[in-house]
Backbone of each chain as ProteinMPNN parsed JSONL, in Angstrom:
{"seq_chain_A": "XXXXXXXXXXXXXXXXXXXXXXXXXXXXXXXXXXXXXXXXXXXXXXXXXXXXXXXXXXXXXXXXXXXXXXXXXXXXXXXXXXXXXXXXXXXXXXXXXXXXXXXXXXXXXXXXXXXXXXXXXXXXXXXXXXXXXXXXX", "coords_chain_A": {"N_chain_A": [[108.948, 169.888, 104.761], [110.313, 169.913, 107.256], [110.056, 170.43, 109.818], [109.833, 168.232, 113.256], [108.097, 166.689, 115.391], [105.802, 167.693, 118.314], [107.116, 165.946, 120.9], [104.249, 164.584, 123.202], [103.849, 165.566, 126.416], [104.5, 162.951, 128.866], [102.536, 162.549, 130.759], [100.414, 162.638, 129.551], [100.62, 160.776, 127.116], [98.165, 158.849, 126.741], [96.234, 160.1, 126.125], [93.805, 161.282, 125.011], [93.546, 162.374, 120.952], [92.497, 164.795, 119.308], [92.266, 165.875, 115.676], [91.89, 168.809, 114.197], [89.336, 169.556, 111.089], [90.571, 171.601, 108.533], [92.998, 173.786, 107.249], [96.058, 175.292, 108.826], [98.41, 177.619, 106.775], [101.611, 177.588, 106.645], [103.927, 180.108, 105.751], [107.249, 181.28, 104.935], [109.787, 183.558, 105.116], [112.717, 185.298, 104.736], [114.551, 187.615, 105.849], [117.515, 189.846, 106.39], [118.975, 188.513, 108.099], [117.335, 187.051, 109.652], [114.729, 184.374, 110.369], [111.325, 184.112, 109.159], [108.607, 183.044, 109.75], [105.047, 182.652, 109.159], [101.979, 182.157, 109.707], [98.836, 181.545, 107.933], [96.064, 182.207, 107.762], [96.023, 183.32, 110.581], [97.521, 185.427, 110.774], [99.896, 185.121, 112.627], [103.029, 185.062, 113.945], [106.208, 183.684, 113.718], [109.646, 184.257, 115.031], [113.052, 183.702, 113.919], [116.523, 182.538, 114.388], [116.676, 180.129, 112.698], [115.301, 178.497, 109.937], [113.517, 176.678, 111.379], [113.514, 177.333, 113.808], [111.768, 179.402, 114.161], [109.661, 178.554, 113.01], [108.624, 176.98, 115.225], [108.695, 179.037, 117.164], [105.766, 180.036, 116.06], [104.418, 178.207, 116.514], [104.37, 177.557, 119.032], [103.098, 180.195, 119.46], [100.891, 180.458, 118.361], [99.332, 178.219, 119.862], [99.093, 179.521, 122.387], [97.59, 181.267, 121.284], [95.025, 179.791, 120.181], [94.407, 178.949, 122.867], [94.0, 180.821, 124.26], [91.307, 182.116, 122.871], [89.595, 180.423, 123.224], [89.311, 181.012, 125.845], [87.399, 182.575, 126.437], [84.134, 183.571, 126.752], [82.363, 184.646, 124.945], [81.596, 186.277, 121.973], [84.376, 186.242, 120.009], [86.992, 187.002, 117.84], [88.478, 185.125, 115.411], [89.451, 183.847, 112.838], [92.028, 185.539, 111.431], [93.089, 186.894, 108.559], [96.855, 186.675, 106.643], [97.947, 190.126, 105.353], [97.798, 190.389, 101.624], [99.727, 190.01, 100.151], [101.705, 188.47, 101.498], [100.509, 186.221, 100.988], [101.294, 185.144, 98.836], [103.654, 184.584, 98.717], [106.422, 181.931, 98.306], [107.56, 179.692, 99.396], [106.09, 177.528, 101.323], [103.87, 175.78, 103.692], [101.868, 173.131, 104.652], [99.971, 172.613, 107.359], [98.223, 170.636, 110.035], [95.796, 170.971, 112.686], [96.368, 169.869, 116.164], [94.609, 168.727, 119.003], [95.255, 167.861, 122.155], [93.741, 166.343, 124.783], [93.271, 165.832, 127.722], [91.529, 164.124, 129.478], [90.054, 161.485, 127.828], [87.345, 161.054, 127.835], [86.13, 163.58, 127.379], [85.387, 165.261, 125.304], [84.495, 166.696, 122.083], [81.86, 165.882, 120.32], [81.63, 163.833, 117.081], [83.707, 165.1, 114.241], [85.819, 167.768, 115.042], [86.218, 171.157, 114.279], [88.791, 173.773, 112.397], [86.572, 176.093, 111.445], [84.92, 176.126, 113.472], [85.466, 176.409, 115.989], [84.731, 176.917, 118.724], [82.986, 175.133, 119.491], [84.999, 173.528, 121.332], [85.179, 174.613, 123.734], [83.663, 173.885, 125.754], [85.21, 171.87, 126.415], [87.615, 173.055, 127.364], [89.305, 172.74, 129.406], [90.217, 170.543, 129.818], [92.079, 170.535, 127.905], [95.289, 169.867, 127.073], [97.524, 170.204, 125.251], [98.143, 171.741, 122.248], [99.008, 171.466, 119.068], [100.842, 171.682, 115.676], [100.925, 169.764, 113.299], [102.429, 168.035, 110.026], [100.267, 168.744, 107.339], [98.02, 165.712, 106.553], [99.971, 163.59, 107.659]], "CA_chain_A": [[108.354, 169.587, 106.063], [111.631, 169.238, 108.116], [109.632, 170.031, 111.499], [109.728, 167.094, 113.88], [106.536, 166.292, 115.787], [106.416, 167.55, 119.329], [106.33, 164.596, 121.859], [103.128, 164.92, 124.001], [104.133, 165.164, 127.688], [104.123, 161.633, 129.469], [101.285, 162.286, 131.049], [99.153, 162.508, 128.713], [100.395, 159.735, 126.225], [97.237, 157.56, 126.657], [94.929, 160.979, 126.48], [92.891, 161.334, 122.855], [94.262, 163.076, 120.041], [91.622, 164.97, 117.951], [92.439, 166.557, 114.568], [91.086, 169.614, 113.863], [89.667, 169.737, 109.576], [90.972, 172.858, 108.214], [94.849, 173.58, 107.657], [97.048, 176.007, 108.6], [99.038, 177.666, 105.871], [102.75, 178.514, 107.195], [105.032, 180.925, 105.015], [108.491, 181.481, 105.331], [110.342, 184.564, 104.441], [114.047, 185.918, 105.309], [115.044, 189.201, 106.503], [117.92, 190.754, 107.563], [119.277, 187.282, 108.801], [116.219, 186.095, 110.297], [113.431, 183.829, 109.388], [109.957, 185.033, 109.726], [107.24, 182.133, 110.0], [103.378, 182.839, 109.549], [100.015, 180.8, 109.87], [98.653, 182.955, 106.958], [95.189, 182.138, 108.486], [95.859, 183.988, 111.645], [98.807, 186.514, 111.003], [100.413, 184.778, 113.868], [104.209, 185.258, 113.007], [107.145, 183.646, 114.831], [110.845, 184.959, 114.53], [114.289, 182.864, 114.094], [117.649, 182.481, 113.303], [116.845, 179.359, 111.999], [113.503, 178.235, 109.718], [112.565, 175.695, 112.452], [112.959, 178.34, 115.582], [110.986, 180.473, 113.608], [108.272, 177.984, 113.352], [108.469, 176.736, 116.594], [108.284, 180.249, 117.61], [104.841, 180.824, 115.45], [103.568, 176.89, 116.991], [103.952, 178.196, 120.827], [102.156, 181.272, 119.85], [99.709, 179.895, 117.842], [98.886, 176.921, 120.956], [98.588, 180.508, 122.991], [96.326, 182.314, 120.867], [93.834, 179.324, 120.243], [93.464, 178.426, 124.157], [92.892, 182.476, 125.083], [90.03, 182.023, 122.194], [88.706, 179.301, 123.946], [88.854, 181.282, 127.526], [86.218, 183.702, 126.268], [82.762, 182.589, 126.054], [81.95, 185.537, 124.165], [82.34, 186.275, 120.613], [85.896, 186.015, 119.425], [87.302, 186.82, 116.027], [89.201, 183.751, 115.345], [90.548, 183.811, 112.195], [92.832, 186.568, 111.423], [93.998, 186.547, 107.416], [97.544, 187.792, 107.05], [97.342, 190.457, 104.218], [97.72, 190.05, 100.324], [101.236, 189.91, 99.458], [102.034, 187.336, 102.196], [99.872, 185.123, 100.85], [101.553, 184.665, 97.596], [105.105, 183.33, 99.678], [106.619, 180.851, 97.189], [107.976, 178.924, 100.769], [104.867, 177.093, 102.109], [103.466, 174.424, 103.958], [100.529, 172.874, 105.287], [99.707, 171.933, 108.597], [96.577, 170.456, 110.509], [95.989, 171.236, 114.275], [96.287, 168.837, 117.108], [94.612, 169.128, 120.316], [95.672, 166.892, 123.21], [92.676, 166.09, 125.245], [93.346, 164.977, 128.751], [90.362, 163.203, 129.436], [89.303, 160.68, 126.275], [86.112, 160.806, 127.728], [85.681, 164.776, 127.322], [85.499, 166.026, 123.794], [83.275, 167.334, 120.913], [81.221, 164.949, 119.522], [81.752, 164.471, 115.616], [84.933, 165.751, 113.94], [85.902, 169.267, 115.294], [86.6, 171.879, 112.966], [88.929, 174.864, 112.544], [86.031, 177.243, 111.307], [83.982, 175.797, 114.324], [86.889, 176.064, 117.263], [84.189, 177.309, 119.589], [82.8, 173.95, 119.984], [86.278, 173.112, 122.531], [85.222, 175.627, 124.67], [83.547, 173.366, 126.698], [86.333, 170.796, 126.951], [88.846, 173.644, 127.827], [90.271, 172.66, 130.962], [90.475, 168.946, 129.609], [93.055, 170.241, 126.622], [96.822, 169.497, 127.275], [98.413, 170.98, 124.292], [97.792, 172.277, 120.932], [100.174, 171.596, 118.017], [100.851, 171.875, 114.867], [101.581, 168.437, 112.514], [102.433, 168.379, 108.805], [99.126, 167.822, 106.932], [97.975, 164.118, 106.233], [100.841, 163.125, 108.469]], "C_chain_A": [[109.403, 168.973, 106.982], [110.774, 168.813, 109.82], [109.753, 168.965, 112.052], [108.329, 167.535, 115.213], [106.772, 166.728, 117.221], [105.951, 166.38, 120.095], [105.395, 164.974, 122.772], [103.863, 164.944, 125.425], [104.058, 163.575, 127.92], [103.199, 161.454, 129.878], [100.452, 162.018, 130.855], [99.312, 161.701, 127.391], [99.551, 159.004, 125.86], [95.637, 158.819, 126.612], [94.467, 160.809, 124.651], [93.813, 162.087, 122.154], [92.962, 163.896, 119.278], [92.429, 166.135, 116.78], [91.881, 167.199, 114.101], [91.193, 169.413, 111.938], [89.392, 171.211, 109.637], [92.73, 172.973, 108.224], [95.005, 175.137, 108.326], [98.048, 176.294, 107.91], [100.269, 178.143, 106.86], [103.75, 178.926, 105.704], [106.102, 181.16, 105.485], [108.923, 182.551, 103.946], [111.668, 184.839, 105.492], [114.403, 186.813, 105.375], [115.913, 189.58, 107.26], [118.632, 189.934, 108.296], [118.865, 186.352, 109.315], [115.078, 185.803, 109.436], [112.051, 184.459, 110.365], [109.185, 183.704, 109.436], [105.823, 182.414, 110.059], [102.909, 182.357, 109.17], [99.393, 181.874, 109.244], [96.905, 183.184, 107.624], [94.812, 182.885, 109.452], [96.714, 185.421, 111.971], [99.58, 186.068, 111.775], [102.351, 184.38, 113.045], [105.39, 185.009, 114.259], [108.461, 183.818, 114.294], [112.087, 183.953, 114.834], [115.426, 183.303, 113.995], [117.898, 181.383, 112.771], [115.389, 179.33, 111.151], [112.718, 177.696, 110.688], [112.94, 176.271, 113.455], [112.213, 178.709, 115.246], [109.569, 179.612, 113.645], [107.94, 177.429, 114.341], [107.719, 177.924, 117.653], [106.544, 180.531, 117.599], [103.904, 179.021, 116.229], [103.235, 176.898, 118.618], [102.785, 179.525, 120.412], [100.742, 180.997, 119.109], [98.337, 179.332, 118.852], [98.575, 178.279, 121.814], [97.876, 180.787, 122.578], [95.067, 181.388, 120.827], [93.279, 179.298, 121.573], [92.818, 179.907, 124.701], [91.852, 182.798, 124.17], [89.487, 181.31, 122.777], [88.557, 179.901, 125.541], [88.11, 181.944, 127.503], [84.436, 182.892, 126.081], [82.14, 183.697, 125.485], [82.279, 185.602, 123.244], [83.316, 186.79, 120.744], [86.483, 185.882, 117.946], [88.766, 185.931, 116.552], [89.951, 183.71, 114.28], [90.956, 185.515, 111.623], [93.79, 187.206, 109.886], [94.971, 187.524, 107.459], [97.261, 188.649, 105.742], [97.949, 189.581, 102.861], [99.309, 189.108, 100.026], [101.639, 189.1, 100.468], [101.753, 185.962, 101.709], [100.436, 184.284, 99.625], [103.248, 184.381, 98.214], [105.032, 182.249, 98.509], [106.497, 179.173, 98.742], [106.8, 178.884, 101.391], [104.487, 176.027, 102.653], [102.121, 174.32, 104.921], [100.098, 172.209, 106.157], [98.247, 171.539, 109.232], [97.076, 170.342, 112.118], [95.364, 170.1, 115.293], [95.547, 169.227, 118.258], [94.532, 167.502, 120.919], [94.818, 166.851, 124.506], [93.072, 165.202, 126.461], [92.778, 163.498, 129.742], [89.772, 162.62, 128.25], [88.016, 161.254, 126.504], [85.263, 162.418, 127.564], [86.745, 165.445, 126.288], [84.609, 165.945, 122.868], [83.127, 165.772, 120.073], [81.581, 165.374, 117.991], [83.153, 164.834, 115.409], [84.866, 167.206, 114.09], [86.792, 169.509, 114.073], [87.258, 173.071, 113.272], [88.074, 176.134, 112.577], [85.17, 177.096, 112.643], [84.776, 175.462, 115.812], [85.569, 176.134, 118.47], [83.6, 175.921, 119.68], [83.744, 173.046, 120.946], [86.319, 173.742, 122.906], [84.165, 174.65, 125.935], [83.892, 172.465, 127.687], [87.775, 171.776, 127.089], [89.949, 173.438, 128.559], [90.775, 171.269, 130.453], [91.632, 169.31, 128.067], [94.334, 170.664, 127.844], [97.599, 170.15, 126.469], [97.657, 170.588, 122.333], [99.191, 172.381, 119.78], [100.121, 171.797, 116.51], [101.479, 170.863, 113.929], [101.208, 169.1, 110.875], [100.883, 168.009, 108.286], [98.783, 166.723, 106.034], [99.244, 163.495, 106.603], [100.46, 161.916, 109.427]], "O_chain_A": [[109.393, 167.811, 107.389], [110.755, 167.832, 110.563], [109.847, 168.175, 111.113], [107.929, 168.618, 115.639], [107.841, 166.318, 117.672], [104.825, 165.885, 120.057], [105.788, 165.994, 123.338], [104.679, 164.023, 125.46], [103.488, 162.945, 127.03], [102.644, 160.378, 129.658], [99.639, 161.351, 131.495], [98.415, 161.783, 126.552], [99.724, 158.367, 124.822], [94.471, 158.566, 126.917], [94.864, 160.323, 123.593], [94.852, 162.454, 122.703], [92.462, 163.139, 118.445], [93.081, 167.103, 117.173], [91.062, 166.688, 113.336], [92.247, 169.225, 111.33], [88.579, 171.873, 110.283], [93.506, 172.402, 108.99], [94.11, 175.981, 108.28], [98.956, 175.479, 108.065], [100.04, 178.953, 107.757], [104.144, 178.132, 104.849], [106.068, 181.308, 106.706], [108.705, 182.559, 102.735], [111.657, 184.65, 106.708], [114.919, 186.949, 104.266], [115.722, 189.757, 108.463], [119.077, 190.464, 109.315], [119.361, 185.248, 109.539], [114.581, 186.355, 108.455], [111.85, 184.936, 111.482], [109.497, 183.434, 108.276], [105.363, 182.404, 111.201], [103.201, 181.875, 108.075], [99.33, 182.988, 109.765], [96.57, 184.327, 107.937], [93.642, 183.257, 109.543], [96.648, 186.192, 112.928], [100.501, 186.886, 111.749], [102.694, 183.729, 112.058], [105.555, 185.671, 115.284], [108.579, 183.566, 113.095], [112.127, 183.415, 115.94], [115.577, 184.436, 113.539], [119.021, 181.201, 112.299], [114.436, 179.997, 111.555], [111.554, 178.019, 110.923], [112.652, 175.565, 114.421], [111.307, 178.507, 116.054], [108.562, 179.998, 114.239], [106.721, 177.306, 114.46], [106.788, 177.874, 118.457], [105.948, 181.019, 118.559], [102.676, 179.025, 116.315], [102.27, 176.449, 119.236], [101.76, 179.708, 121.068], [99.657, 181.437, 119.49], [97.14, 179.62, 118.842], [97.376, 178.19, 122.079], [96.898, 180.743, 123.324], [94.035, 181.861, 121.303], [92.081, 179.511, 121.762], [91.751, 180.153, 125.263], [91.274, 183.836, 124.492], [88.351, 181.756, 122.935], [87.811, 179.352, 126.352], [87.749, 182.267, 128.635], [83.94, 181.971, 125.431], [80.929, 183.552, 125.649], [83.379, 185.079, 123.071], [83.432, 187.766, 121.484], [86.431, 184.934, 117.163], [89.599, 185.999, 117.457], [91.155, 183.546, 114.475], [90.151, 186.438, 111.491], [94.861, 187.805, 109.982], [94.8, 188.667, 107.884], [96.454, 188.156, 104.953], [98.433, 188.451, 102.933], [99.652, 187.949, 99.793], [102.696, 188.822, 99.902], [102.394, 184.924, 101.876], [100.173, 183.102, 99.403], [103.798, 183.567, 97.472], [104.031, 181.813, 97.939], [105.757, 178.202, 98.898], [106.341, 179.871, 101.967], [104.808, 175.04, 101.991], [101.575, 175.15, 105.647], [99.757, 171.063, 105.863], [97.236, 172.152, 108.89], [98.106, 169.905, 112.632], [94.242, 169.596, 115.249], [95.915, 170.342, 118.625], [94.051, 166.462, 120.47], [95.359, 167.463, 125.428], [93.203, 163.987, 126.31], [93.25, 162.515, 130.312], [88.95, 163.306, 127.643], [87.482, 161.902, 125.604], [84.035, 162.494, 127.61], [87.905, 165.854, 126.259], [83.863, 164.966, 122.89], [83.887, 164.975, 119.522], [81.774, 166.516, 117.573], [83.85, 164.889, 116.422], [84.059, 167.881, 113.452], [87.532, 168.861, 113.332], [86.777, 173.713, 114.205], [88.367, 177.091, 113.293], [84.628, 178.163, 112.933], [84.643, 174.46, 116.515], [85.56, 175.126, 119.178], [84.378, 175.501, 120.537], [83.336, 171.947, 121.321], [87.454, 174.218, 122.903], [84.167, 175.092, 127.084], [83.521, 172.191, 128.828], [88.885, 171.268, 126.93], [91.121, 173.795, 128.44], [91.915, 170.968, 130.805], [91.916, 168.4, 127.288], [94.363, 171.336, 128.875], [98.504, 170.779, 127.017], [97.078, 169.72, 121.68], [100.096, 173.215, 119.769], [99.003, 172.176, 116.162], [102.671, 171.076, 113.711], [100.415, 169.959, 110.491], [100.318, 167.042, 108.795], [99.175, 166.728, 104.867], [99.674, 162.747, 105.725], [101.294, 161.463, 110.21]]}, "seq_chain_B": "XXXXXXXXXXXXXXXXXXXXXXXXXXXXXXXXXXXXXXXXXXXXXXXXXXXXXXXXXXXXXXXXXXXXXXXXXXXXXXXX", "coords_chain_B": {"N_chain_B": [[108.733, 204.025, 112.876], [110.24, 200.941, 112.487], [112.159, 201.745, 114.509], [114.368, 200.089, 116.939], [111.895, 198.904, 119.57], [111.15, 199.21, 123.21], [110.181, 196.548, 125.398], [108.521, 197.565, 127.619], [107.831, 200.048, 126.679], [106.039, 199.171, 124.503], [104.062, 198.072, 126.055], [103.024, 200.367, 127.634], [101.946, 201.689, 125.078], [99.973, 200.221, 124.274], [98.495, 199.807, 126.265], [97.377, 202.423, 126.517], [95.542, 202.541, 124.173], [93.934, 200.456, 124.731], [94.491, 198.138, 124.906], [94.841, 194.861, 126.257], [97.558, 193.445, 128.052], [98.914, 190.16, 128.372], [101.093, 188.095, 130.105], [102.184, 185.159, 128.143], [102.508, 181.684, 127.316], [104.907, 181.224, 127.771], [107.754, 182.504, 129.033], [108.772, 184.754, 127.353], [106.509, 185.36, 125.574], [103.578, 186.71, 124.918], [99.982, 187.731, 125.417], [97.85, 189.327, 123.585], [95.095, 191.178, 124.004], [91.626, 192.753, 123.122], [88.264, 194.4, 123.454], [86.079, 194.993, 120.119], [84.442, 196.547, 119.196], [81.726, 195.07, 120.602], [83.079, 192.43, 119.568], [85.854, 190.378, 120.932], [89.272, 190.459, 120.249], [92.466, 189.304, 119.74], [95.677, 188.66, 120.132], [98.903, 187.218, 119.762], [101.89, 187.481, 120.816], [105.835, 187.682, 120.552], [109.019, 188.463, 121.974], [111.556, 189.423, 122.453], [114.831, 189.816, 123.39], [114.103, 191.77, 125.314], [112.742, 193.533, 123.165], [110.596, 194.824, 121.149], [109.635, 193.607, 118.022], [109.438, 195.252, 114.724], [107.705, 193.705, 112.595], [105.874, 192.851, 114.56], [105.287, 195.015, 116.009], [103.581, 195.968, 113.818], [101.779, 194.086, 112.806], [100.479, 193.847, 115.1], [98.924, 196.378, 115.057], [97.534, 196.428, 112.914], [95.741, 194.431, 113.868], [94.347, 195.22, 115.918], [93.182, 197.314, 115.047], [94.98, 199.725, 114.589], [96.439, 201.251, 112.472], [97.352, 203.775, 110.39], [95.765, 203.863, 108.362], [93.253, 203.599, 109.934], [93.05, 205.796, 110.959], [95.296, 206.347, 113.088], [97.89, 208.219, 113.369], [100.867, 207.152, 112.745], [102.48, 209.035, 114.064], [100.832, 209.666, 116.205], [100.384, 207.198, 117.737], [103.26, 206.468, 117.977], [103.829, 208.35, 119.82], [104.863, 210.091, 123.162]], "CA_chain_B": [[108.306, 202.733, 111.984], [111.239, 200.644, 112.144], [113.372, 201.859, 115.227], [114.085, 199.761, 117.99], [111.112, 199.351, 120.751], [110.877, 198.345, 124.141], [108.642, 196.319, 125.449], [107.977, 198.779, 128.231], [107.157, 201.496, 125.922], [104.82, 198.625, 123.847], [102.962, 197.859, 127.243], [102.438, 201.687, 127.602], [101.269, 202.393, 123.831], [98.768, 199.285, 124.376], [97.381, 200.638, 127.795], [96.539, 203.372, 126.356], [94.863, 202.012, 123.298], [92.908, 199.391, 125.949], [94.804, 196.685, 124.669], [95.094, 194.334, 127.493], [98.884, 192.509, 127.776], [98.999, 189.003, 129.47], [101.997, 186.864, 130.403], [101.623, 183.916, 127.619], [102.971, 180.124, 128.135], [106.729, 181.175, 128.046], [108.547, 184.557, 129.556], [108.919, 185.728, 126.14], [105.2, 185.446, 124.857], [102.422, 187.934, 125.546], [98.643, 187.898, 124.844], [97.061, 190.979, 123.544], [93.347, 191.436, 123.618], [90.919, 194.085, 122.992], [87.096, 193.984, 122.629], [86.066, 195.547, 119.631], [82.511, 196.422, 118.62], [81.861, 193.622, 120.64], [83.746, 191.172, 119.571], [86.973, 190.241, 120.947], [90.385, 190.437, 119.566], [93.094, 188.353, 120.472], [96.679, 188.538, 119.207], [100.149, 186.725, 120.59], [103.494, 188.211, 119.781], [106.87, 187.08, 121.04], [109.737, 189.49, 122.561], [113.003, 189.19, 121.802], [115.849, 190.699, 124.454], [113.098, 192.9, 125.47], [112.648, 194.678, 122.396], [109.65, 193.997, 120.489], [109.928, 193.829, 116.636], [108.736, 195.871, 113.885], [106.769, 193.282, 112.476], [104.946, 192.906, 115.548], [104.146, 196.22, 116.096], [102.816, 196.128, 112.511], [100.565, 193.122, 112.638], [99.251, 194.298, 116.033], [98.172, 197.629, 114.929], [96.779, 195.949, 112.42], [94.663, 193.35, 114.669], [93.727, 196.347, 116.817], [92.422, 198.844, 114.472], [95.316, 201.024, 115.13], [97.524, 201.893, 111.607], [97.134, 205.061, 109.984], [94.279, 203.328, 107.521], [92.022, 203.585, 110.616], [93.022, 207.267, 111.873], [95.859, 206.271, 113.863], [99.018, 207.742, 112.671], [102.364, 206.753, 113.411], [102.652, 210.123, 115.729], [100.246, 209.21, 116.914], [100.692, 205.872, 117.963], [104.076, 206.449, 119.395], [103.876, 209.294, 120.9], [104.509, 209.967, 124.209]], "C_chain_B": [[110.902, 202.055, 111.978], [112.26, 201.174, 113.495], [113.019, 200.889, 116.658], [112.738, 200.082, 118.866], [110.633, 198.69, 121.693], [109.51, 197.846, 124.767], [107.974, 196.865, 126.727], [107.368, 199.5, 127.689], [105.728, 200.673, 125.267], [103.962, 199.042, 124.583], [102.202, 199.081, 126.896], [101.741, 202.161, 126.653], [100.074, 201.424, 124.074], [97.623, 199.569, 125.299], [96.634, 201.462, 127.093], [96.107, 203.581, 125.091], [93.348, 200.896, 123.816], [92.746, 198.388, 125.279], [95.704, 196.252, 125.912], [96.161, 193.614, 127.101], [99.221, 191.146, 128.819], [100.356, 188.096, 129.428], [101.568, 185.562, 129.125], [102.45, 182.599, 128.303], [104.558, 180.276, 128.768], [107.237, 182.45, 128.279], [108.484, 185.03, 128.576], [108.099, 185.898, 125.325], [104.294, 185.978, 125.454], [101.317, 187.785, 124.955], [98.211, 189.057, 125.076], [95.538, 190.531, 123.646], [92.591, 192.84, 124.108], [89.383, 193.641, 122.736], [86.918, 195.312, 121.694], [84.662, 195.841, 118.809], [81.5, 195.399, 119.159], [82.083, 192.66, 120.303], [85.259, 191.292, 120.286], [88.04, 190.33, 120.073], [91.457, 190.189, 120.011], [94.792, 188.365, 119.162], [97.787, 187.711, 120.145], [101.526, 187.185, 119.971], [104.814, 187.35, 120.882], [107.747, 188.211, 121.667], [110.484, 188.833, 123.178], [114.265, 190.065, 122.522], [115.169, 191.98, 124.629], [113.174, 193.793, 124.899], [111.339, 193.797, 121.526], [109.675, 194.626, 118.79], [108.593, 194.214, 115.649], [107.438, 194.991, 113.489], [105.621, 193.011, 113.219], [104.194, 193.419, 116.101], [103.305, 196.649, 114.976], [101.353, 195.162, 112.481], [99.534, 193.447, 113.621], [98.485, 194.982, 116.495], [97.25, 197.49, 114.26], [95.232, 195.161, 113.007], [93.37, 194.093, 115.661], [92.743, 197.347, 116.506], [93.058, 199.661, 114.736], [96.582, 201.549, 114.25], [96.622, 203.0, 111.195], [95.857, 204.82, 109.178], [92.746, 203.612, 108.911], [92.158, 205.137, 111.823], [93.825, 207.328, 113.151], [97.453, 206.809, 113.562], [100.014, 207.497, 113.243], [102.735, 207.474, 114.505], [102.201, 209.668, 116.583], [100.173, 208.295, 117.956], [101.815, 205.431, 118.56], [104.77, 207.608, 119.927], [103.561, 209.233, 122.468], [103.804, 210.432, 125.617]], "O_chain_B": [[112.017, 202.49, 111.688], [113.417, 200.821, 113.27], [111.96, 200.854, 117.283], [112.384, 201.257, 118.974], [109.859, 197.751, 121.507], [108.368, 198.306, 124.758], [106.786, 196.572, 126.865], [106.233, 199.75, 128.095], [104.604, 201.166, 125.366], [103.183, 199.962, 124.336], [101.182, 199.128, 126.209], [100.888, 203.0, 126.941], [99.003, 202.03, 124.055], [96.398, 199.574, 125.186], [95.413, 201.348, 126.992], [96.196, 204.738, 124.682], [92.221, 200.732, 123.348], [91.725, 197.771, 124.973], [96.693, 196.777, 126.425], [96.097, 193.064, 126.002], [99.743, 191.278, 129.927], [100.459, 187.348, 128.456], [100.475, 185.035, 129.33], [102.89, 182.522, 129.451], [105.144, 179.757, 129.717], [107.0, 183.397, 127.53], [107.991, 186.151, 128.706], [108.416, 186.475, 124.286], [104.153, 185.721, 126.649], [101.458, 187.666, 123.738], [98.117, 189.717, 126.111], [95.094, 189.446, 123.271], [92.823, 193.641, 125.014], [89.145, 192.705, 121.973], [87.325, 196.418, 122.049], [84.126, 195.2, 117.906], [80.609, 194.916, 118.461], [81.337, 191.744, 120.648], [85.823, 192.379, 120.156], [87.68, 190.266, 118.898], [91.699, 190.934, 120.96], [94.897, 188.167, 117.952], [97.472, 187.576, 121.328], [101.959, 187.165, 118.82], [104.557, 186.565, 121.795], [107.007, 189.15, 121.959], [110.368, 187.993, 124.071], [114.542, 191.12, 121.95], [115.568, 193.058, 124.188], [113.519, 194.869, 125.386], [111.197, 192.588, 121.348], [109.723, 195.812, 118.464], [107.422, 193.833, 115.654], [106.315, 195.32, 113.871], [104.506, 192.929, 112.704], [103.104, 193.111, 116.583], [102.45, 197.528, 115.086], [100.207, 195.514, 112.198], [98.315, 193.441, 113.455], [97.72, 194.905, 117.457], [96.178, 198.048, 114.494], [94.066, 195.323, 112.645], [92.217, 193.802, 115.978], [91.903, 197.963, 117.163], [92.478, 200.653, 115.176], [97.547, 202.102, 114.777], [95.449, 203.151, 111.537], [94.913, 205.591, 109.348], [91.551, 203.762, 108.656], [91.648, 205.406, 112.911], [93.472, 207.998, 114.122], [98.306, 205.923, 113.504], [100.028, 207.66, 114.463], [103.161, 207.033, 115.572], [102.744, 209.262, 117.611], [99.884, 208.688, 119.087], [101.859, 204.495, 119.358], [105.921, 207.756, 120.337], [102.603, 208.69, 123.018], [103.73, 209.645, 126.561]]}, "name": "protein", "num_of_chains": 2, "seq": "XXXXXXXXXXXXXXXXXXXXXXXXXXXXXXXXXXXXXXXXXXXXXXXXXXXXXXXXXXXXXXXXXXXXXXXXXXXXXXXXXXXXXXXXXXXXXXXXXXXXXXXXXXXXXXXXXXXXXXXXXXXXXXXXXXXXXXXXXXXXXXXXXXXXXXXXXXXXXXXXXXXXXXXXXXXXXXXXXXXXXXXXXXXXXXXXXXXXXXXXXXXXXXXXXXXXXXXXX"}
């Protein structure tokens, strides 16, 4: 778990934090010179020439793909498994998802949940950023 | 499978699949989406000195309903 944490904007230092339960699995594989990064959960796969671009890569696109789930108010397939043989990656780690909540005072009652994302569709506009921390960090 | 491909040509194979391509947070990230039986489908890929990589076009044929497993084949698919 080399990653380092990203710092929240300034702005929003004093905004909530909630912790989504559910992880994100990330795999790492090498190819060719480059690292490959995926959230086995979602297929979501970011590309390097280091391990930590590569997951950086797959933590921007990740923070993309949840908020354009959350701009739909229609059903949305959400999780995405990658296939078989990914899944068995020796190189793994386990992350839990941040969202950065602009307003304290607007967010999901209760502990939000990965299988239950659609419940931060009504505090949309009030998220700041979406990350990705080691899990029990 | 496997040769260079721009992400011009992607755009174009996606259009005309009626997978929608959006600008994501950073110049070099794109949101796909498609509805699909009604439901949505939502992918994000990256692109890389405007070439977009194999794996990418793999996972997002996948996401789409659009490898050869679902009657799409490779001719198919990038043909022009």
């Amino acid at each position: 778990m080399s990653q380092k944490r990203r710092e929240p904007p300034r702005a929003v230092r004093n905004a909530a934090v909630i912790t989504l339960r559910g992880p994100v699995t990330a795999a790492y594989r090498r190819s060719q010179g480059l690292w490959y990064c995926t959230a086995l959960q979602f297929d979501i796969v970011g590309v390097g020439k280091t391990r930590d671009e590569a997951f950086g890569e797959m933590r921007d696109l990740f923070s993309d793909y949840v908020k354009e789930v959350l701009a739909d108010s229609g059903p949305v397939r959400f999780f995405n498994p990658s296939e078989a043989q990914e899944w068995n990656v020796k190189k793994q780690e386990t992350y839990s998802v941040t969202v950065v909540m602009a307003r304290p005072e607007e967010q999901p009652s209760g502990r939000a949940s990965l299988s239950d994302v659609g419940q931060l569709r009504p505090y949309r506009d009030a998220i700041q950023c979406i990350d990705l921390v080691p899990a029990g960090a | 499978m496997g040769r260079p491909f721009s992400f011009r040509e992607f755009k174009r194979v996606m259009a005309r699949f009626g997978v929608t391509v959006k600008q994501g947070s950073k110049s070099t990230h794109y949101k796909l989406s498609k509805s699909i039986r009604g439901e949505r489908r939502v992918y994000t890929i990256a692109v890389h000195h405007n070439e977009v990589l194999d794996v990418y076009i793999r996972k997002t044929r996948r996401v789409f309903e659009l490898p050869p497993e679902n009657g799409v084949s490779d001719a198919a698919f990038f043909s022009k």
